[in-house]
ROKOL-761923 format. One record per residue (C-alpha): x negated, y, z; residue in three letters. Coordinates in nm, 3 decimals. Layout:
BEGIN
{rec {X Y Z} 'ALA'}
...
//
This chain:
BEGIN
{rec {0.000 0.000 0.000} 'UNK'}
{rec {-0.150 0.316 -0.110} 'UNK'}
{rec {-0.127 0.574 0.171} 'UNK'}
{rec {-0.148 0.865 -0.098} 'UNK'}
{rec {0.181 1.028 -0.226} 'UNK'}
{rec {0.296 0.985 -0.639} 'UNK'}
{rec {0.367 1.354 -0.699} 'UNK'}
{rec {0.536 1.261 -1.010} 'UNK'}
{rec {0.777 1.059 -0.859} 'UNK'}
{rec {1.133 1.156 -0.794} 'UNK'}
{rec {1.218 1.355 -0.466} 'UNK'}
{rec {1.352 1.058 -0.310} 'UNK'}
{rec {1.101 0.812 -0.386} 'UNK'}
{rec {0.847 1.064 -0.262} 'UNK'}
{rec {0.994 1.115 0.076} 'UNK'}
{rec {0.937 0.745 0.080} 'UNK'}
{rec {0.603 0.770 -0.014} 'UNK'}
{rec {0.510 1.019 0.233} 'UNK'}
{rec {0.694 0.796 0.508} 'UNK'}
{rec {0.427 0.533 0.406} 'UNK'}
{rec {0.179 0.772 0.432} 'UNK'}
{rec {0.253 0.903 0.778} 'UNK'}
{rec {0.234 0.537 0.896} 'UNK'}
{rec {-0.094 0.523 0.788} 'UNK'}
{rec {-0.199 0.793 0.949} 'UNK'}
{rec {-0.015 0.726 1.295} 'UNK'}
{rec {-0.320 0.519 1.383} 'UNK'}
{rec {-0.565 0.755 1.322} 'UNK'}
{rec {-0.405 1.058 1.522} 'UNK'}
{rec {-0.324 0.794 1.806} 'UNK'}
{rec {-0.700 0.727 1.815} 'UNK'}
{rec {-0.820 0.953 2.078} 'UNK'}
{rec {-0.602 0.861 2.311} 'UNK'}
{rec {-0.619 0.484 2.264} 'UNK'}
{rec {-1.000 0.530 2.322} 'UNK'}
{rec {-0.965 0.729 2.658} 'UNK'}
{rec {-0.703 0.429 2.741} 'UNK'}
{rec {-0.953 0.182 2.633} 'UNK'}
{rec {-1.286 0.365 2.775} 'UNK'}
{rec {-1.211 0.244 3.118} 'UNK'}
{rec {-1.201 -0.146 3.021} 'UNK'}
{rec {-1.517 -0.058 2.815} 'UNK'}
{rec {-1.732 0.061 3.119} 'UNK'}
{rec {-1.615 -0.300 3.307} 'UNK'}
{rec {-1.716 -0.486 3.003} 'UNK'}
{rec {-2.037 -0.292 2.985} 'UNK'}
{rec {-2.118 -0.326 3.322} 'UNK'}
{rec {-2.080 -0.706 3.346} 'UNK'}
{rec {-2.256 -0.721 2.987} 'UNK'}
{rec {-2.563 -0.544 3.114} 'UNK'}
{rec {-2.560 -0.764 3.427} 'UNK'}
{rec {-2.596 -1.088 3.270} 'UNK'}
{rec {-2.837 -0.923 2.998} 'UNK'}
{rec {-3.068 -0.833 3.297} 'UNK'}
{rec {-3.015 -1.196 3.394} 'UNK'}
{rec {-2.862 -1.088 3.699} 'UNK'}
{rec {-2.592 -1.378 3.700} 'UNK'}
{rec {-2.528 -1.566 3.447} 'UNK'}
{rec {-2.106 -1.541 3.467} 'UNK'}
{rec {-1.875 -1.348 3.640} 'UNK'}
{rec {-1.482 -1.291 3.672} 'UNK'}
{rec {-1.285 -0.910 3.716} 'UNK'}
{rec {-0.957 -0.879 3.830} 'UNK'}
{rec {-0.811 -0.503 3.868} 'UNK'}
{rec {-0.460 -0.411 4.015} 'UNK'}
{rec {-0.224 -0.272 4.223} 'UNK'}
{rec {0.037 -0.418 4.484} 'UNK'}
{rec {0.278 -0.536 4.209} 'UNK'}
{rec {0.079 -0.600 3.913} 'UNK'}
{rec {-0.231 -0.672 3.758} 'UNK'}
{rec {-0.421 -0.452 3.511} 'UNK'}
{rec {-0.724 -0.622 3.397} 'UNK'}
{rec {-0.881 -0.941 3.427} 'UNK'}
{rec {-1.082 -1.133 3.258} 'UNK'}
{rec {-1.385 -1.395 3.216} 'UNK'}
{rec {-1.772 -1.347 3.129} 'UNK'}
{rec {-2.028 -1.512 3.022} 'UNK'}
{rec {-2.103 -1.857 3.099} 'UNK'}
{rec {-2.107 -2.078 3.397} 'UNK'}
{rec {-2.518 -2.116 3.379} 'UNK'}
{rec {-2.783 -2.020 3.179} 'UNK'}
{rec {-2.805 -2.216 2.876} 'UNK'}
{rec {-2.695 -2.548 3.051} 'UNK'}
{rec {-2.331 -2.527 3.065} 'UNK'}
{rec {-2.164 -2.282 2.842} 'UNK'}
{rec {-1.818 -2.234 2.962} 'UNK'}
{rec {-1.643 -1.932 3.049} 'UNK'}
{rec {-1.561 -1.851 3.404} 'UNK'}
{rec {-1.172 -1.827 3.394} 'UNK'}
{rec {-1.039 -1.581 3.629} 'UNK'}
{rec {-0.755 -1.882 3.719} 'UNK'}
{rec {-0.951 -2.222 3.713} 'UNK'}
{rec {-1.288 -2.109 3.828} 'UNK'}
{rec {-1.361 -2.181 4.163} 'UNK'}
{rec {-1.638 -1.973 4.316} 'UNK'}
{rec {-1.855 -1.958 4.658} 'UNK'}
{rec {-1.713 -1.625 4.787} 'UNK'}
{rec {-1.985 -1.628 5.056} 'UNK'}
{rec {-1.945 -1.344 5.346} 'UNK'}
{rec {-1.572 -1.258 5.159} 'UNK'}
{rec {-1.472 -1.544 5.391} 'UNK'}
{rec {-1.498 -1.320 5.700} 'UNK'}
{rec {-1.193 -1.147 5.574} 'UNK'}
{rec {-1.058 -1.407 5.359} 'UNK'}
{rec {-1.054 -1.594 5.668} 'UNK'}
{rec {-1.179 -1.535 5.992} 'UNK'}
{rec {-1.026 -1.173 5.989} 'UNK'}
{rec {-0.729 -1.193 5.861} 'UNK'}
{rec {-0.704 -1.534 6.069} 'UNK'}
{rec {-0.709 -1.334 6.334} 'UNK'}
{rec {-0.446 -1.085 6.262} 'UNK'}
{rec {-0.201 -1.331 6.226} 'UNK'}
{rec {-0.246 -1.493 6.575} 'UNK'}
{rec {-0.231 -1.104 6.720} 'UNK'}
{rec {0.083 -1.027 6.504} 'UNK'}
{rec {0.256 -1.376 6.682} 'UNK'}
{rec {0.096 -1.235 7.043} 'UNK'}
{rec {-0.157 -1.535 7.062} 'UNK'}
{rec {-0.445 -1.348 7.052} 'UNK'}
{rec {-0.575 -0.988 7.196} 'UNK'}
{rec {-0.854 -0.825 7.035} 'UNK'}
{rec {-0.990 -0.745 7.376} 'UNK'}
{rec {-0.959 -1.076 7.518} 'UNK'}
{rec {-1.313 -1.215 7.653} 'UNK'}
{rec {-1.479 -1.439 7.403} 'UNK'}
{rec {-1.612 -1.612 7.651} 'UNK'}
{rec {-1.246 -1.691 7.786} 'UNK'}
{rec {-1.168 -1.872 7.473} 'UNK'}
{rec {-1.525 -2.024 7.422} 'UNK'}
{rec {-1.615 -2.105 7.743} 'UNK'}
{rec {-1.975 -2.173 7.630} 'UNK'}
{rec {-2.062 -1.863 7.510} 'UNK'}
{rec {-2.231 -1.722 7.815} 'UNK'}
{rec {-2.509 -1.569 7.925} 'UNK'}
{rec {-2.611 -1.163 8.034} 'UNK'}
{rec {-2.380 -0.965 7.936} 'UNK'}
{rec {-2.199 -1.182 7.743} 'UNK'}
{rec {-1.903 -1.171 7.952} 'UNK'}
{rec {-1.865 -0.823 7.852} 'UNK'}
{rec {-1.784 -0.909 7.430} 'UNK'}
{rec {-1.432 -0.909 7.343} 'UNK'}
{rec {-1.273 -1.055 7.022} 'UNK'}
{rec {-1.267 -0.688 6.871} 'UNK'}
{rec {-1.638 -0.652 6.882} 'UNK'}
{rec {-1.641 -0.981 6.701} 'UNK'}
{rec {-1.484 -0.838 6.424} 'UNK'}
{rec {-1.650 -0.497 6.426} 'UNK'}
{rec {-1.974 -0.638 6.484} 'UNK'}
{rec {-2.042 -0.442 6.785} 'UNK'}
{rec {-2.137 -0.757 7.023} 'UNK'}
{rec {-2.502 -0.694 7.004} 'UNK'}
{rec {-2.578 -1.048 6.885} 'UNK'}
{rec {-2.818 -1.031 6.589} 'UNK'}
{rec {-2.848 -1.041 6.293} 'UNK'}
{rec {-2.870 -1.393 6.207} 'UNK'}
{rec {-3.047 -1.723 6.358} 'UNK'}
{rec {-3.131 -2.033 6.209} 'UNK'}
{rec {-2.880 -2.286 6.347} 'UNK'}
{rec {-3.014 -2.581 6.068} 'UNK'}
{rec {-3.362 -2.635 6.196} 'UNK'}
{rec {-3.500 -2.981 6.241} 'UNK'}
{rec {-3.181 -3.184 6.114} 'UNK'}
{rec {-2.940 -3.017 6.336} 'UNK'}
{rec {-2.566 -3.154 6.305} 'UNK'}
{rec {-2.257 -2.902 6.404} 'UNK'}
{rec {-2.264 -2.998 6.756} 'UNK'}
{rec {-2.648 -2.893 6.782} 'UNK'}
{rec {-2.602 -2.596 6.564} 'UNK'}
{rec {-2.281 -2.474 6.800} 'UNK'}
{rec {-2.510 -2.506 7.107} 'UNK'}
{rec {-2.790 -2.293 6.914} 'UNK'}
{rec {-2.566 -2.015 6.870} 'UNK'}
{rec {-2.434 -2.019 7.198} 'UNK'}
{rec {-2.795 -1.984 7.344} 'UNK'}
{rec {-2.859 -1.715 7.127} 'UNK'}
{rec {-2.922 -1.367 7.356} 'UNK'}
{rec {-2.773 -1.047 7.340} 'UNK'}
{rec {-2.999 -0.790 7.207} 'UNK'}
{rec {-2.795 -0.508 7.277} 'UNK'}
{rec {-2.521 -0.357 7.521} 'UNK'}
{rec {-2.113 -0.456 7.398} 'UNK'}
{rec {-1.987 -0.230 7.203} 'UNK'}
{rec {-2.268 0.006 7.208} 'UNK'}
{rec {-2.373 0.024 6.799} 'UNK'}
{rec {-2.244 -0.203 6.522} 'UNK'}
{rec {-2.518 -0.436 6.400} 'UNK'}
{rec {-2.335 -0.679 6.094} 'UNK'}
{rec {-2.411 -1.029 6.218} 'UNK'}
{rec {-2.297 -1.387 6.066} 'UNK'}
{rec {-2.304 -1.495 6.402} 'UNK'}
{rec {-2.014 -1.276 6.506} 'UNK'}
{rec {-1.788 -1.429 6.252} 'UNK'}
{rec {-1.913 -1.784 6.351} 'UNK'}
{rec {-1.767 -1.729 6.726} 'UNK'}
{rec {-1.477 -1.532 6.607} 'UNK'}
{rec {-1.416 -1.879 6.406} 'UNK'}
{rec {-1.370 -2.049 6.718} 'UNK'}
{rec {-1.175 -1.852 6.898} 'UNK'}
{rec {-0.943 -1.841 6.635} 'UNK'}
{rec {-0.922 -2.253 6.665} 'UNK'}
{rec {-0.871 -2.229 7.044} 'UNK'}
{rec {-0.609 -1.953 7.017} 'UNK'}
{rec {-0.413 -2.140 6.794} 'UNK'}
{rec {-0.461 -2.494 6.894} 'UNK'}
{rec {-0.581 -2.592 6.529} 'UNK'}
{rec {-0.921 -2.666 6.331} 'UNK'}
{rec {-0.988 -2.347 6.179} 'UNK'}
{rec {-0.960 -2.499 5.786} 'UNK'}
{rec {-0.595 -2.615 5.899} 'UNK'}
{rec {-0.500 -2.303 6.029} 'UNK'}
{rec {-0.630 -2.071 5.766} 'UNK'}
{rec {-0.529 -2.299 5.488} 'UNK'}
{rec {-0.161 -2.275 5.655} 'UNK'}
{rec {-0.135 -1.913 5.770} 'UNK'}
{rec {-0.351 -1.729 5.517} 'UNK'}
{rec {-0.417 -1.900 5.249} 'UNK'}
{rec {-0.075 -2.019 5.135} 'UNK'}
{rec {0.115 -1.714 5.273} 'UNK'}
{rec {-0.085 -1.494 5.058} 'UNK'}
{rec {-0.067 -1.653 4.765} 'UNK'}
{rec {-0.433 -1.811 4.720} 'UNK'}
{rec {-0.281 -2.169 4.623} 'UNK'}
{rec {-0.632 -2.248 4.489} 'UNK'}
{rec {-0.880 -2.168 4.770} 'UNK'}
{rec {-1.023 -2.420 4.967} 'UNK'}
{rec {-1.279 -2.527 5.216} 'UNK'}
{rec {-1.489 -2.838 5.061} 'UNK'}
{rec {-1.408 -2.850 4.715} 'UNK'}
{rec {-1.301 -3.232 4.612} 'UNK'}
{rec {-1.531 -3.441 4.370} 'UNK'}
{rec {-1.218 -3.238 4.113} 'UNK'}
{rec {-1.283 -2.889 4.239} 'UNK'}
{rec {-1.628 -2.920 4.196} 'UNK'}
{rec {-1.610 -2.996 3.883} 'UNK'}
{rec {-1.457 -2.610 3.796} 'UNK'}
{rec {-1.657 -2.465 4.087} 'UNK'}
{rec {-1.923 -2.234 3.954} 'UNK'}
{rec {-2.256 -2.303 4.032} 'UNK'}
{rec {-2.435 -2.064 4.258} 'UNK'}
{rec {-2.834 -2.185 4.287} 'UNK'}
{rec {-3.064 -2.353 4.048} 'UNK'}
{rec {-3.280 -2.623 4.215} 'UNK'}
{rec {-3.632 -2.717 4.104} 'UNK'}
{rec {-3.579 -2.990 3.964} 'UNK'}
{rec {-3.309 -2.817 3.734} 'UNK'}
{rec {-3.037 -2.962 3.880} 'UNK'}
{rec {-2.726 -2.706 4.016} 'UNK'}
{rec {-2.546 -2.682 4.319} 'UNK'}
{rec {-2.211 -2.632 4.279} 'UNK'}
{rec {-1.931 -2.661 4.495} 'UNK'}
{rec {-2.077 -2.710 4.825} 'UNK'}
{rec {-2.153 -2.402 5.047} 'UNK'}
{rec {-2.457 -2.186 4.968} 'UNK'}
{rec {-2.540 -2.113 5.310} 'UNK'}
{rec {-2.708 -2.412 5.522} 'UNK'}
{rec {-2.554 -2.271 5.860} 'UNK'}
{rec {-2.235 -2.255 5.699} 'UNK'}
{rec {-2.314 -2.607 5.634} 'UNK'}
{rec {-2.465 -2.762 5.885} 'UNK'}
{rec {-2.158 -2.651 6.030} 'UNK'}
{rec {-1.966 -2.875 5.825} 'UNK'}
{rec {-1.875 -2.648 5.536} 'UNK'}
{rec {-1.641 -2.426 5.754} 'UNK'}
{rec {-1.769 -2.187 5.928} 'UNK'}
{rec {-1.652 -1.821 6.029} 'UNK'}
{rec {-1.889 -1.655 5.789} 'UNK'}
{rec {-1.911 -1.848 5.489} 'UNK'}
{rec {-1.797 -2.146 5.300} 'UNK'}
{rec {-1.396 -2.020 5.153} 'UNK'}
{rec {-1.392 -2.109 4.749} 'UNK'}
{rec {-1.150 -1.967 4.545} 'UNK'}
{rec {-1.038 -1.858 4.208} 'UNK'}
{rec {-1.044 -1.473 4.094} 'UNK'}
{rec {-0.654 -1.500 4.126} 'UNK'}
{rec {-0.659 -1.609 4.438} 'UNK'}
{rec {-0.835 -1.327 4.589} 'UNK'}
{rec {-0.598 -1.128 4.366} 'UNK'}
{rec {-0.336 -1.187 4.502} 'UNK'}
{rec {-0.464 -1.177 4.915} 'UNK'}
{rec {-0.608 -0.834 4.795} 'UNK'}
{rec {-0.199 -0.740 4.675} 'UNK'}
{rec {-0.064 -0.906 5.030} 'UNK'}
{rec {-0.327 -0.664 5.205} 'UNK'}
{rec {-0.200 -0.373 5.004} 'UNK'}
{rec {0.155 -0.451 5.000} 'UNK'}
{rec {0.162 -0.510 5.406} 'UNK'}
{rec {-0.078 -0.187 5.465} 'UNK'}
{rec {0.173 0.070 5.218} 'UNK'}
{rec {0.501 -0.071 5.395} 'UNK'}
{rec {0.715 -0.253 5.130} 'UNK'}
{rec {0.604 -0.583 5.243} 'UNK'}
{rec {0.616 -0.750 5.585} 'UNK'}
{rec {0.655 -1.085 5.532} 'UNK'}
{rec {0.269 -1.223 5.661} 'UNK'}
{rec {0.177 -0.979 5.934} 'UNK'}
{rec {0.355 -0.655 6.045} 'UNK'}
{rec {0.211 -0.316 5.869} 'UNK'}
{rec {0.084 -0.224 6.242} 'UNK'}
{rec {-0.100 -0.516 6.234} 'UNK'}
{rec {-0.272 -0.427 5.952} 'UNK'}
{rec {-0.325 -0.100 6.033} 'UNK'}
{rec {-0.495 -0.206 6.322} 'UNK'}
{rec {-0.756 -0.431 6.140} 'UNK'}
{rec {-0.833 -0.106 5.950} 'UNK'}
{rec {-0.905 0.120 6.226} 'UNK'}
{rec {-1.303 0.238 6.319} 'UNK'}
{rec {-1.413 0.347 6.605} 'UNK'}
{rec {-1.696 0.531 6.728} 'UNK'}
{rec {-1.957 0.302 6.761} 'UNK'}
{rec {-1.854 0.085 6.498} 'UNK'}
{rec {-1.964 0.319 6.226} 'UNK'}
{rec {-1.799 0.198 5.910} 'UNK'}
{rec {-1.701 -0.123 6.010} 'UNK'}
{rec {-1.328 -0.210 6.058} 'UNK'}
{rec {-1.164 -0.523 6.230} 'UNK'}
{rec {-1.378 -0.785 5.972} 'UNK'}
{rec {-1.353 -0.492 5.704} 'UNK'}
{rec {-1.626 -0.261 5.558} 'UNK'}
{rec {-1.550 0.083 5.441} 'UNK'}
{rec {-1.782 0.295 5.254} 'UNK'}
{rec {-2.093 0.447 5.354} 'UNK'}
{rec {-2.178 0.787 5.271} 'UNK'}
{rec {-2.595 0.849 5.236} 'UNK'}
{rec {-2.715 1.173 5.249} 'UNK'}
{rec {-3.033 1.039 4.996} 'UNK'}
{rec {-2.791 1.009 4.701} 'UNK'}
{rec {-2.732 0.641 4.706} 'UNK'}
{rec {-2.422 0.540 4.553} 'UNK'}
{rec {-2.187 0.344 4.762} 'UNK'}
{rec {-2.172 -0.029 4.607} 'UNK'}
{rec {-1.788 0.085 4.613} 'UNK'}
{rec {-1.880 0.355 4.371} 'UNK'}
{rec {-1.920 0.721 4.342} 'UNK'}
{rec {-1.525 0.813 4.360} 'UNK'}
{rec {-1.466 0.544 4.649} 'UNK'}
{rec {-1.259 0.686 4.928} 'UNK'}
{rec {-1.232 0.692 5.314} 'UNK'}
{rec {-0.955 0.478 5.217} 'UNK'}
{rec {-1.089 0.183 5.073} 'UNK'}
{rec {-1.158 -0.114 5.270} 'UNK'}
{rec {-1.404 -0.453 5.120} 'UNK'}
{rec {-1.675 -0.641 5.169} 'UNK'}
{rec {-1.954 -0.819 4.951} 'UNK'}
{rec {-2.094 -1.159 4.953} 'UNK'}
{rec {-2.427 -1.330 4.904} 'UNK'}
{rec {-2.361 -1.509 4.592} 'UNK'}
{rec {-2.215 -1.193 4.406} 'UNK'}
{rec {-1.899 -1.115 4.520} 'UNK'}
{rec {-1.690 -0.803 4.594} 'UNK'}
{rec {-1.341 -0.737 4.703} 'UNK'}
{rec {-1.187 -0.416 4.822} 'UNK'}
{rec {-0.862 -0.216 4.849} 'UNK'}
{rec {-0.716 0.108 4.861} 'UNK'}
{rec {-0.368 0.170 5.001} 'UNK'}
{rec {-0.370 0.534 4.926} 'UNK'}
{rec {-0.473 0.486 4.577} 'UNK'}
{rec {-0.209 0.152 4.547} 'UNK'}
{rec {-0.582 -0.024 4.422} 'UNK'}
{rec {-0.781 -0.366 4.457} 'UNK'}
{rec {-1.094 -0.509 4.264} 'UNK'}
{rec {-1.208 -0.865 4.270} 'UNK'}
{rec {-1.531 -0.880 4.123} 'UNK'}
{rec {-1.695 -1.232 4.150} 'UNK'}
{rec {-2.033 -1.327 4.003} 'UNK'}
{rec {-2.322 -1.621 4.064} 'UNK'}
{rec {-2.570 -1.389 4.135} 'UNK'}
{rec {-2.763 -1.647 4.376} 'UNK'}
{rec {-2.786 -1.869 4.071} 'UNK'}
{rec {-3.173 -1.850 3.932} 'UNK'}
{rec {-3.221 -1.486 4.075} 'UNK'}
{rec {-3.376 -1.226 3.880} 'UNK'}
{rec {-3.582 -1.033 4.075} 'UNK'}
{rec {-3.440 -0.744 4.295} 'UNK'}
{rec {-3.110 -0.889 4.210} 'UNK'}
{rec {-2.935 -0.817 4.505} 'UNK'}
{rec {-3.031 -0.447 4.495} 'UNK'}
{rec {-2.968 -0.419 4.117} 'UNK'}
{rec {-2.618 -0.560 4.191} 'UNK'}
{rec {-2.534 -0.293 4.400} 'UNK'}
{rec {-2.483 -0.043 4.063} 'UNK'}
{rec {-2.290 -0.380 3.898} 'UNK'}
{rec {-2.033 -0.329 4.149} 'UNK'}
{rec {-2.060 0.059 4.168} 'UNK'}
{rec {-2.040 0.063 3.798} 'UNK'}
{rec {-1.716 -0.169 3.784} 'UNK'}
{rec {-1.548 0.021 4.113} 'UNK'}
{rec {-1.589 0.344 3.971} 'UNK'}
{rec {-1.441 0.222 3.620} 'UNK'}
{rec {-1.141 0.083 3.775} 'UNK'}
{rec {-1.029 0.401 3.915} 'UNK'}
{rec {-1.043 0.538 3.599} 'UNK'}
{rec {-0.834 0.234 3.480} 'UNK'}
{rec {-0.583 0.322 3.693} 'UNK'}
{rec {-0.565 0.644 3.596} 'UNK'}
{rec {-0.762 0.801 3.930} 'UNK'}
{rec {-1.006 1.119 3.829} 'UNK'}
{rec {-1.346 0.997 3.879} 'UNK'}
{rec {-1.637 1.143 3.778} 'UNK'}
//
């Protein structure tokens, strides 16, 4: 169809004509803003592209929404490099989520058994795990758990010389204090490891059972699990490379997550890009009021709240930290006072934003044959793929 009009053609015929040829131009004047529509998915691409370029994981999964919908999502690259060329799905994949599990989990664990009244934040932890003493001990509470003000430290190695759980629980029960309760927040697996088991003595149930049963179904994550079966590990994305070539995939990346048994406060929750999805909607939908069918909205609120010597850490929840040496948040230049995530070892990143009606689920296998510096170099991955979703959803961000 020529999109030029017959000038010697009759009036009516060239009316037709120049119907033809306004169709054909429709396109091009649409073009501008089709672009700005489409520049937003272009910087997510582009992000994830230049990640696994710079051999900073080899595959990775983006989901982008708000409470009632979903706005992007999608699959890159492979599962590994070279060796196994499928694309993650954002669906079927099943990934390592790492530290997401302390609000995947062990937080939001926790909120339930406050919302039913069978748990207070400042209940002893010592009360409900009578083992955990020692000076000054008496003095943590459940809340400082969570907002990683106990002064327990950083980590300790609970897998030494072929420890089994019960050895590795005593470990961490000897471990000391190292600074007053509730003085300064110092993030600590070991916090989420106790908070674990207080959540299986509050509600008279193995952790896994109770989280697969009160969080995990509730909020929609019909795919995440603790120890994938021989069938999930065959979709589970592999997240480190052993020396002999072979992969590890679908069993815990994190040998005090399992020497624990594979469930563990801190680490050791798989699940699909979806899944997370949708937890990341229940937060959002519970937090902005229109939904308060899981936990009440004061609840939630509550999880959300900072003190003053907790910095930016929430109830199991990060917010974002603002440097004065011009560091970008890994939540991105336009993130808010109002978002709340957290990041994991093997590549992941979840947070939300009630004010802005926002979530991002960005999951990658960035433990997987590192490239060096990766986990610094990841930071601008998920800055880069924060920042673009605002602008997805229509948010200014510069």
């Amino acid at each position: 169809m020529s999109c030029l009009p017959d000038r010697s053609a009759r009036p009516s015929a060239l009316r037709a004509t120049l119907r033809r040829a306004a169709r054909c131009l429709l396109p091009f004047l649409l073009a501008p803003a089709v672009l700005a529509a489409q520049r937003p998915t272009t910087q997510i691409d582009a992000a994830i592209t230049d990640g696994i370029r710079d051999r900073l994981f080899p595959g990775a999964v983006v989901v982008v929404g708000r409470s009632d919908t979903v706005l992007f999502e999608r699959g890159y690259g492979s599962y590994a490099w070279g060796t196994d060329s499928r694309r993650p799905d954002p669906a079927w994949s099943l990934w390592d989520v790492a530290s997401l599990s302390k609000v995947v989990a062990t937080a939001s664990a926790t909120a339930v058994l406050v919302d039913r009244g069978r748990l207070q934040l400042q209940a002893a932890v010592h009360q409900l795990v009578p083992p955990f003493t020692g000076t000054g001990k008496d003095s943590v509470t459940v809340e400082m758990l969570l907002n990683h003000t106990s002064g327990l430290p950083a980590w300790a190695r609970l897998s030494a010389n072929g420890a089994d759980p019960r050895h590795a629980r005593e470990t961490l029960f000897g471990i000391d204090l190292r600074r007053a309760p509730g003085e300064s927040p110092l993030y600590s697996d070991l916090n989420a490891m106790l908070a674990a088991m207080a959540v299986e003595r509050a509600s008279g149930e193995s952790f896994e059972q109770f989280t697969v049963d009160s969080v995990f179904r509730p909020t929609g994550m019909l795919n995440a699990t603790w120890r994938p079966t021989a069938a999930d590990k065959l979709r589970s994305v592999p997240t480190q490379l052993l020396p002999d070539g072979t992969s590890i995939m679908g069993t815990v990346n994190d040998a005090n997550a399992d020497v624990l048994g594979g469930v563990a406060g801190h680490a050791g929750v798989f699940a699909t890009g979806e899944d997370l999805a949708r937890f990341a909607q229940t937060w959002l939908r519970t937090v902005r009021g229109t939904d308060s069918s899981w936990v009440s909205r004061n609840t939630a609120l509550r999880f959300l709240e900072r003190s003053e010597s907790s910095g930016t850490r929430a109830l199991g929840w990060d917010t974002p930290r603002l440097l004065e040496d011009g560091v970008i948040s890994l939540y991105g230049r336009c993130a808010t006072r109002s978002t709340y995530g957290h990041t994991g070892f093997t590549g992941t990143l979840i947070w939300f934003d009630p004010v802005a009606d926002l979530f991002v689920v960005l999951l990658t296998n960035r433990s997987y044959d590192p490239a060096p510096r990766s986990m610094a170099l990841i930071r601008d991955v998920r800055a880069a793929v924060s920042d673009a979703a605002r602008r997805l959803a229509g948010e200014r961000c510069g």
